[in-house]
C-alpha positions as CSV (number, residue, x, y, z in Angstrom):
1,X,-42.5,13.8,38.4
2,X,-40.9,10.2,38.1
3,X,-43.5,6.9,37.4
4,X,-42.2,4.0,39.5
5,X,-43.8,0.8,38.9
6,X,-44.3,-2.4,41.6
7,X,-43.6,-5.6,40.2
8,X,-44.4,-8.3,42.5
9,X,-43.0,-11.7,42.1
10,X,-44.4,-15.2,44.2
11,X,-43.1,-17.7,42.4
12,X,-45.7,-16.2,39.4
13,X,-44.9,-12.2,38.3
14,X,-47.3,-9.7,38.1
15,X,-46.2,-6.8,36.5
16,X,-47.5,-3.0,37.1
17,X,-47.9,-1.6,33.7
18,X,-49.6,1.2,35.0
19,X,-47.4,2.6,37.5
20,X,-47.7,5.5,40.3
21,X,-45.9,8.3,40.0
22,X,-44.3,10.1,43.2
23,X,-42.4,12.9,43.8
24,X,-39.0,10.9,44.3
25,X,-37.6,7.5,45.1
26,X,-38.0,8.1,49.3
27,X,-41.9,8.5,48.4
28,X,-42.1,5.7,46.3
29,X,-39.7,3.6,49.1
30,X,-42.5,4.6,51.4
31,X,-45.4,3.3,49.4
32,X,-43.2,-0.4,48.6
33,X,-43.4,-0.9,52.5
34,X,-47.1,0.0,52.8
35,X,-47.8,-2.6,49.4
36,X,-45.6,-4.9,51.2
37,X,-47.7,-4.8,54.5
38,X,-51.0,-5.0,53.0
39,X,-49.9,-7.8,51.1
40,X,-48.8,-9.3,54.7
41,X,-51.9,-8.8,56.1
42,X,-53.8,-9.7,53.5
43,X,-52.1,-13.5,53.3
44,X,-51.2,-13.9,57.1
45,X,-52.6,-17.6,57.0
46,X,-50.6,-18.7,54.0
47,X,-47.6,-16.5,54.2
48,X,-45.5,-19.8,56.2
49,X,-46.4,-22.4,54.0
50,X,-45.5,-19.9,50.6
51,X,-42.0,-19.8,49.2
52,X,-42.0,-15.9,49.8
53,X,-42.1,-13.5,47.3
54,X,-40.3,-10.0,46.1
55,X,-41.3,-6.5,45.0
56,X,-39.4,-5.3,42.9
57,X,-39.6,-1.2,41.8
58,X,-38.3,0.2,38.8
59,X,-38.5,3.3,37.1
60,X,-40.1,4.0,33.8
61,X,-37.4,3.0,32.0
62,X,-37.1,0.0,34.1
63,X,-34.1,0.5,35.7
64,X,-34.6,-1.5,39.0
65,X,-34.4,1.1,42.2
66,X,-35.0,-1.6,45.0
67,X,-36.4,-4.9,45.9
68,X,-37.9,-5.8,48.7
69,X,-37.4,-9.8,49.7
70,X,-40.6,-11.9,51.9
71,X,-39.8,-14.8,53.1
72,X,-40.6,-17.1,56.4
73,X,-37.8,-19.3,57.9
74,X,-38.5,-21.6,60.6
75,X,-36.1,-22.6,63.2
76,X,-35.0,-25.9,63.1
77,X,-36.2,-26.3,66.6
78,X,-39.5,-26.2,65.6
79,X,-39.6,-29.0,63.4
80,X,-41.6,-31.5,64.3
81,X,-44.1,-28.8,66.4
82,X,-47.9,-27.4,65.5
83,X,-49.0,-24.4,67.2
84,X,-52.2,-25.9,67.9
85,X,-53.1,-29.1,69.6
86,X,-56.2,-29.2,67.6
87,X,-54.2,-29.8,64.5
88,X,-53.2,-32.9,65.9
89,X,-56.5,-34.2,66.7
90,X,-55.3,-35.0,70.5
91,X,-52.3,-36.8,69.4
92,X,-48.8,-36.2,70.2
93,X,-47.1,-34.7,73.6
94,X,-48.0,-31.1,74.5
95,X,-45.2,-28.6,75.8
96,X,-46.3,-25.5,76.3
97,X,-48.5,-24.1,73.6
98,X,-46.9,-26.5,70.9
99,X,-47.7,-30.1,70.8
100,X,-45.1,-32.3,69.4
101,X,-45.5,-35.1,67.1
């Protein structure tokens, strides 16, 4: 059976020497998107303010297979907006939930 390795990369790469091997690329597809949304979870509060991130899978030879891409856009509309009054200390104008400064 085939060893695929997950190579993340956030601005810093950390390699997988190691490797998992899986019965074929649609397994290890499978197990990229579970990484992926632990690594979500795991960094909900900090995910906005990173420059996003990639995991990259490659064979053993290190042929690349795939890459997943992470990365938060904001709309333009909310520039300018926090989500929570209390970030704000009271300042600002409040529409809705957001509070504008």
């Amino acid at each position: 059976m085939p060893r695929y390795h997950f190579h993340l990369d956030n601005g810093r790469s950390y390699p997988d020497v190691e490797g998992t091997i899986f019965p074929d690329l649609d397994e290890a597809r499978t197990e990229a998107v579970k990484r992926s949304g632990t690594m979500l979870r795991e960094n909900a509060e900090t995910f906005w303010g990173g420059a996003g991130w990639k995991l990259t899978v490659t064979d053993e030879t290190g042929l690349v297979m795939f890459t997943l891409h992470f990365a938060a856009v904001s709309s333009p509309a909310t520039q300018g907006y926090h989500t929570k009054p209390s970030d704000l200390n009271g300042a600002g104008a409040h529409r809705g939930d957001r509070t504008l400064i």
